[in-house]
FIPA-407992 format. One line per 8 residues: number of its first residue (from 1); for each residue x, y, z of C-alpha. Coordinates in steps of 0.05 Angstrom, whole numbers, always signed. Example, Ala and Ser with C-alpha at 12.3 -4.5 7.8 and 13.67 -1.06 7.14 Angstrom:
FIPA-407992
1	+246 -90 +156; +273 -21 +143
//
This chain:
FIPA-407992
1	+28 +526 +948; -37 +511 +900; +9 +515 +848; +56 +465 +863; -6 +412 +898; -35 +424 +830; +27 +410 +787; +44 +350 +840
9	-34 +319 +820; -32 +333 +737; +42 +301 +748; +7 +240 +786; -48 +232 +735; -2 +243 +672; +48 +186 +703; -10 +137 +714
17	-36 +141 +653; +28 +123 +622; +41 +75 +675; -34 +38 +653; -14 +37 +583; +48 +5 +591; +18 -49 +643; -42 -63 +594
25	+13 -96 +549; +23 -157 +612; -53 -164 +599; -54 -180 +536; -5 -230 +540; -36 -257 +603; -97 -272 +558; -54 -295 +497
33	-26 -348 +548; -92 -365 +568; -119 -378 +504; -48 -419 +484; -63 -467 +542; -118 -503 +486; -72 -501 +433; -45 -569 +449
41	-116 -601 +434; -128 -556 +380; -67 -584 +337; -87 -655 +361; -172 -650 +341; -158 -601 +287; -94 -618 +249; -102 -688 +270
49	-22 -693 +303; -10 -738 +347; +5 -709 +421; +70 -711 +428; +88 -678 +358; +35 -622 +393; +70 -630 +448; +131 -611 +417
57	+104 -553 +386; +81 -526 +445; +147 -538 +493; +190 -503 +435; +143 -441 +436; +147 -442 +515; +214 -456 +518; +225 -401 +470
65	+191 -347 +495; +226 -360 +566; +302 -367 +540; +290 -305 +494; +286 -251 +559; +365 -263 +567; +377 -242 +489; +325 -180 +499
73	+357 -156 +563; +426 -159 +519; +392 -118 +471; +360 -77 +517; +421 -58 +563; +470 -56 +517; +440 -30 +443; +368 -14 +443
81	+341 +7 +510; +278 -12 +533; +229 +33 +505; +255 +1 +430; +253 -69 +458; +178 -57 +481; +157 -28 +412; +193 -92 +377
89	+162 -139 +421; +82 -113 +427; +87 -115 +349; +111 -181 +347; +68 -216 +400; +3 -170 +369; +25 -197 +293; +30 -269 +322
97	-31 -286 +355; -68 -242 +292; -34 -293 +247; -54 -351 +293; -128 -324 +294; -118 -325 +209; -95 -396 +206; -156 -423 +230
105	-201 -451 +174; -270 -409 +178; -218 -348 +168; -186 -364 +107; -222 -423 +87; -231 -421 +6; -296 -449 -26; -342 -489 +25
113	-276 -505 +66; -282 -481 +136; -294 -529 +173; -245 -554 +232; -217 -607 +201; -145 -634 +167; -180 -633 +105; -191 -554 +104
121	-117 -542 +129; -70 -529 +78; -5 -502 +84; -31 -430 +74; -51 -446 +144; +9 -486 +173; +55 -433 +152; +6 -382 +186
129	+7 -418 +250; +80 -424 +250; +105 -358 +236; +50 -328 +285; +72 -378 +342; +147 -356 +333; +131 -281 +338; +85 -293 +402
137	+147 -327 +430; +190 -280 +419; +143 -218 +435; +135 -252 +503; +211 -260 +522; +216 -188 +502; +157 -159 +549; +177 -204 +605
145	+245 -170 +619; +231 -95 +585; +160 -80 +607; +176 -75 +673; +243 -31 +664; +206 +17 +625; +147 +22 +675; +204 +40 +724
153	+237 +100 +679; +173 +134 +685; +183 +189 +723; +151 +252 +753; +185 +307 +756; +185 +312 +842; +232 +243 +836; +219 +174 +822
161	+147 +153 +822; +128 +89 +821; +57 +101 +784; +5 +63 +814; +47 +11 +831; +17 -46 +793; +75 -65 +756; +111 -127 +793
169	+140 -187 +749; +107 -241 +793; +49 -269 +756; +9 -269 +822; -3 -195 +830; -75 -180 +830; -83 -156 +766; -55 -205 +729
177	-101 -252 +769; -157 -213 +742; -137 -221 +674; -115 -294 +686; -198 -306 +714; -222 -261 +656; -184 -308 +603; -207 -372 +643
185	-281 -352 +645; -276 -336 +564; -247 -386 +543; -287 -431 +582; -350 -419 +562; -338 -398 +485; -316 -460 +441; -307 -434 +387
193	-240 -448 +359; -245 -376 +321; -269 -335 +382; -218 -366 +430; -153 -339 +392; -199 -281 +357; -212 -248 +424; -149 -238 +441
201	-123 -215 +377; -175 -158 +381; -156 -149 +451; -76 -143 +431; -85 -97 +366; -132 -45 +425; -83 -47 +471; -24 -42 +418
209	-57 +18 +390; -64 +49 +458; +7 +42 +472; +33 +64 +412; -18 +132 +421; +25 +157 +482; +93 +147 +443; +112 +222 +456
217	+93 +222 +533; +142 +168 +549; +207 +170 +581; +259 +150 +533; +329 +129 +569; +358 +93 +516; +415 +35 +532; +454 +36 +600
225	+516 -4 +585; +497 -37 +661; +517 -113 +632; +470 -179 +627; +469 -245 +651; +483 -271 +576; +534 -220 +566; +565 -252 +629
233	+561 -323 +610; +593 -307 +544; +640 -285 +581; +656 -339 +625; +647 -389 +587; +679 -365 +515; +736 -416 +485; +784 -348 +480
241	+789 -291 +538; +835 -249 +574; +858 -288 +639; +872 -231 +669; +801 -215 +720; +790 -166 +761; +768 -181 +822; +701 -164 +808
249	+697 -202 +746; +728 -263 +782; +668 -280 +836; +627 -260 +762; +661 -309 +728; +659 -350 +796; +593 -348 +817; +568 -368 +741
257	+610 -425 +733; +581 -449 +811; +508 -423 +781; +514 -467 +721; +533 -531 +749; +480 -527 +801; +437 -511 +748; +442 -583 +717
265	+390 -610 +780; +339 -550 +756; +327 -579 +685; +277 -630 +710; +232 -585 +731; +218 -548 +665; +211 -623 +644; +162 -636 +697
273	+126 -565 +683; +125 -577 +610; +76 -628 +626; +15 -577 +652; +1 -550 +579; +17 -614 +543; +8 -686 +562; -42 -669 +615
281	-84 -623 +575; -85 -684 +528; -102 -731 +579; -157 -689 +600; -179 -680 +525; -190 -764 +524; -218 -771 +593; -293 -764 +609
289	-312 -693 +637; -386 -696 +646; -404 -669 +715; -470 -677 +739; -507 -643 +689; -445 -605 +648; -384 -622 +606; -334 -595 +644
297	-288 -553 +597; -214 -560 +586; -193 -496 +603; -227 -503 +677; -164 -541 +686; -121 -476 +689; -158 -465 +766; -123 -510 +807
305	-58 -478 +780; -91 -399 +793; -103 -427 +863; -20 -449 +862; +2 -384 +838; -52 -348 +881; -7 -377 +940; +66 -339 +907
313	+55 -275 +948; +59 -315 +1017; +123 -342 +989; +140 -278 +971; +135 -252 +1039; +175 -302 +1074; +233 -298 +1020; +237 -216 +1041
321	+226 -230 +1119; +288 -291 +1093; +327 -240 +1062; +317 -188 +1120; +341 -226 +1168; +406 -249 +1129; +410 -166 +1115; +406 -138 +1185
329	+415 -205 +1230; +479 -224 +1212; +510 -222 +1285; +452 -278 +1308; +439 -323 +1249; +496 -375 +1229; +519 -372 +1166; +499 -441 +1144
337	+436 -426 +1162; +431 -352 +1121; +413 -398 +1046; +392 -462 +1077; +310 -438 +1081; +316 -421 +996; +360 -493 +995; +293 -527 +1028
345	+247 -488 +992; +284 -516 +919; +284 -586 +946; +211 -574 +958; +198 -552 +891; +237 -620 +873; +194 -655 +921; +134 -639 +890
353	+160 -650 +822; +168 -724 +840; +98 -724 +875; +65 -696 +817; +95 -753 +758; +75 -802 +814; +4 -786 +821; +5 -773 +758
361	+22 -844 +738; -23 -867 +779; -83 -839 +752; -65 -852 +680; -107 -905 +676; -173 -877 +705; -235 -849 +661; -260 -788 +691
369	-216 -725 +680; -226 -702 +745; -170 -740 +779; -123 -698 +746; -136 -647 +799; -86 -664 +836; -32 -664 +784; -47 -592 +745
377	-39 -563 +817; +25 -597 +840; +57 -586 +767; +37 -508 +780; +69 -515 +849; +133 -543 +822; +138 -476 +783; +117 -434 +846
385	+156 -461 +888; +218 -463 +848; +213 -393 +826; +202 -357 +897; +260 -401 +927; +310 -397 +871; +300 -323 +874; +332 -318 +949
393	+381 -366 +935; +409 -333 +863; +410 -273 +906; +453 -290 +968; +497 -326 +931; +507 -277 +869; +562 -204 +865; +527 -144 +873
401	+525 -136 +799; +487 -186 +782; +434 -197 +837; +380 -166 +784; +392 -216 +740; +355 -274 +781; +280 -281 +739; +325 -279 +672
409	+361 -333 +698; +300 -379 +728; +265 -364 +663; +326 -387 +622; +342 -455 +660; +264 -460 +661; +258 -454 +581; +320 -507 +583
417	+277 -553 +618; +221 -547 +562; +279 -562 +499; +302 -619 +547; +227 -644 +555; +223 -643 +475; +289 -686 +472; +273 -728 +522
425	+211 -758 +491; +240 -760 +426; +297 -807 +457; +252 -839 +505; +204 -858 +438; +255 -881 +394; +287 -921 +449; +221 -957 +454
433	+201 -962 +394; +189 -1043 +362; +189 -1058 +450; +115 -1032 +461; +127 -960 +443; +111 -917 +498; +89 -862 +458; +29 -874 +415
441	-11 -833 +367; -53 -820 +417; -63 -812 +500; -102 -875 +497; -52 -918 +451; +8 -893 +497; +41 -923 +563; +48 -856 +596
449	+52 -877 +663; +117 -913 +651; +139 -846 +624; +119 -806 +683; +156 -859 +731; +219 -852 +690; +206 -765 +711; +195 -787 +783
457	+264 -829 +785; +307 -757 +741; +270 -719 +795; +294 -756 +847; +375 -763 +824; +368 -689 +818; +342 -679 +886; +393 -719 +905
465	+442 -682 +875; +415 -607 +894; +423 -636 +960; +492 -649 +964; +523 -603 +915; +477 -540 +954; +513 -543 +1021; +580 -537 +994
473	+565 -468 +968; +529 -431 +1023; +604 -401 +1044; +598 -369 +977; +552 -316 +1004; +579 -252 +976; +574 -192 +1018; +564 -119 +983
481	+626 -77 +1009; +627 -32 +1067; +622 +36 +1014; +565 +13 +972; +526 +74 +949; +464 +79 +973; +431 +57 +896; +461 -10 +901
489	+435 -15 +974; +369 -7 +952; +376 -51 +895; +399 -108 +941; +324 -92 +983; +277 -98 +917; +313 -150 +887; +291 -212 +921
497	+218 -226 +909; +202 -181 +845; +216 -228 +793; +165 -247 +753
//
């Protein structure tokens, strides 16, 4: 009997260790996103761009790193497994923000050079900052969708063990809260250009080398062949395939064409959220932030949306007790009513999409930066919002075999949103331009309010649109089959609000 409590405790403390070391590497990219939320600013003061080119930058590397998780779970599933796609990724997102750290002036600087300024950037540094902003994309998308796969294939030997149970892919679990204050605090008070990406370089290449020091202790399970949400729209939607379905693969090939077209009112709000690092950081850069007796810094700006995201496990909760009651309650809930609370709680996120480009053309025009309160928390809870009610809806509407699939796939339409955001003010600038462009070199030289109306109006024809294309769908509800095993019956339990 000691034997066995003693071999159940070394297999508890052995499992948790590997389970830290693998949750250390959502962290450091908690704190790499942290430090990214200045970069805007630092390509306008430093490199001397004008906003939306920085803008730009900044949407394609967020945009990126959120389309990239549907390529990595390919990989993952179907050639590598995810112990491989971790490895690939940590190196990448470690060499990335190291090369960002080395762009910076004072680090390579030649000669009396190093100051921040365009004069001491060459293209020694450009090509720095480029190639390490691509590999911190792409590190990202691949830790988003593998970390938490391989945290699950550790097991003990008594059975599945879920370690200490800190690995869930919403960004509101306490520790990543932790981390998020940490990064806030740092960044905050340091401003220093170097110490701001430096710290969390030397925090990446620790907690890279700590992962990579318990290669042998981790459970390997290589690729499961299980399918992926890109393998499926490949499918669907290829030029040349078999037209013979099974039925299976018909409500796949169903539910993604559905999936897709209702996807088309989603876009605006990765256009809207593509704002909260961009043209509102900039905003805030131009505005006066003296407080009292302080200069308020920019990355204090990141609170209201911790408060936002602070509010995702309430959500959370009422999308299970949701999904519960469309589980066991079937016999006294309609079934219109079984998707209509996720259908509200889109439109909501839609609703505060248009709020937020409305307030936020309305305080365009003041001088302090502290009016912009009130937009940096209703662009964070057009991403909250959106994310815990998409979740519920994805899942009562999608076949058993893809119900998992639900974060990739509000990530992907997500990162669409930030291309779209990208094109959008190229088209909106050109169209404008020799007419009072609305897009200046600067905030100050820009008509950005007539910009943020034209957001409020898309937000409002896709609101519109959810609206009426959402009810015709919620007799799509697909039911798992009487002799479902009892894995895919627990599947259908966690899969609702554990995305990221």
């Amino acid at each position: 009997m000691f034997n066995c409590i003693r071999n159940c405790f070394s297999n508890s403390i052995r499992d948790n260790v590997k389970g830290c070391r693998i949750v250390q590497l959502l962290w450091s990219d908690t704190l790499m996103r942290r430090a990214f939320f200045v970069l805007q600013p630092f390509l306008t003061d430093v490199w001397k761009l004008s906003f939306t080119h920085a803008a730009a930058i900044v949407n394609i590397w967020e945009g990126t790193s959120l389309m990239l998780p549907a390529v990595f779970q390919l990989l993952a599933d179907k050639y590598l497994g995810n112990f491989v796609v971790v490895v690939i990724s940590t190196a990448s997102s470690t060499l990335g923000i190291v090369f960002v750290t080395m762009s910076l002036p004072p680090v390579l600087g030649m000669g009396p050079c190093k100051e921040y300024n365009e004069t001491c950037v060459g293209n020694t540094q450009r090509g720095l900052l480029y190639l390490g902003v691509a590999l911190t994309a792409i590190g990202r998308g691949g830790l988003t969708v593998s970390v938490p796969c391989l945290h699950d294939e550790q097991t003990s030997e008594g059975g599945q063990f879920y370690l200490c149970g800190l690995v869930q892919k919403h960004g509101s679990t306490a520790e990543n809260l932790c981390v998020y204050a940490i990064g806030l605090v740092i960044i905050s008070l340091i401003s220093s250009w170097t110490f701001r990406f430096g710290f969390p370089a030397i925090f990446a290449a620790i907690v890279t080398v700590t992962f990579l020091g318990g290669w042998s202790s981790y459970t390997k399970t290589g690729p499961k062949n299980k399918g992926s949400l890109l393998a499926t729209l490949l499918k669907v939607f290829a030029p040349c395939r078999f037209y013979q379905e099974s039925e299976s693969s018909g409500k796949e090939s169903s539910f993604m064409r559905h999936i897709t077209g209702i996807s088309i009112n989603f876009i605006i709000l990765g256009i809207v959220s593509a704002l909260g690092n961009t043209f509102f950081v900039s905003q805030a850069n131009h505005m006066k932030r003296k407080f009292v007796f302080m200069t308020i810094p920019l990355a204090v700006f990141q609170l209201p949306m911790l408060i936002a995201i602070a509010a995702a496990p309430c959500i959370c909760a009422t999308c299970a007790f949701l999904q519960c009651v469309n589980k066991y309650c079937n016999f006294c809930v309609p079934k219109c009513l079984r998707t209509m609370p996720s259908i509200l709680g889109v439109a909501l996120a839609l609703a505060h999409a248009i709020l937020c480009c409305a307030v936020a053309a309305a305080v365009v025009k003041r001088k302090h930066a502290m009016w912009l309160v009130f937009q940096f928390y209703l662009v964070a809870c057009v991403d909250v919002f959106f994310r815990s009610s998409i979740e519920t809806y994805y899942h009562a509407q999608a076949p058993t075999d893809l119900r998992d699939f639900h974060d990739v796939y509000t990530d992907f339409v997500t990162g669409v949103g930030y291309f779209s955001s990208v094109a959008l003010v190229a088209i909106v600038g050109r169209v404008s331009e020799g007419k009072g462009s609305w897009f200046g070199k600067t905030v100050s030289e820009s008509r950005l309010d007539r910009y943020y109306w034209l957001l409020a109006v898309l937000a409002t024809l896709s609101l519109v649109g959810f609206w009426v294309m959402a009810p015709f769908c919620i007799g799509r509800v697909d039911k798992s089959p009487a002799n479902d095993d009892g894995g895919s019956r627990v599947r259908d339990q966690s899969s609702c609000c554990f995305g990221r």
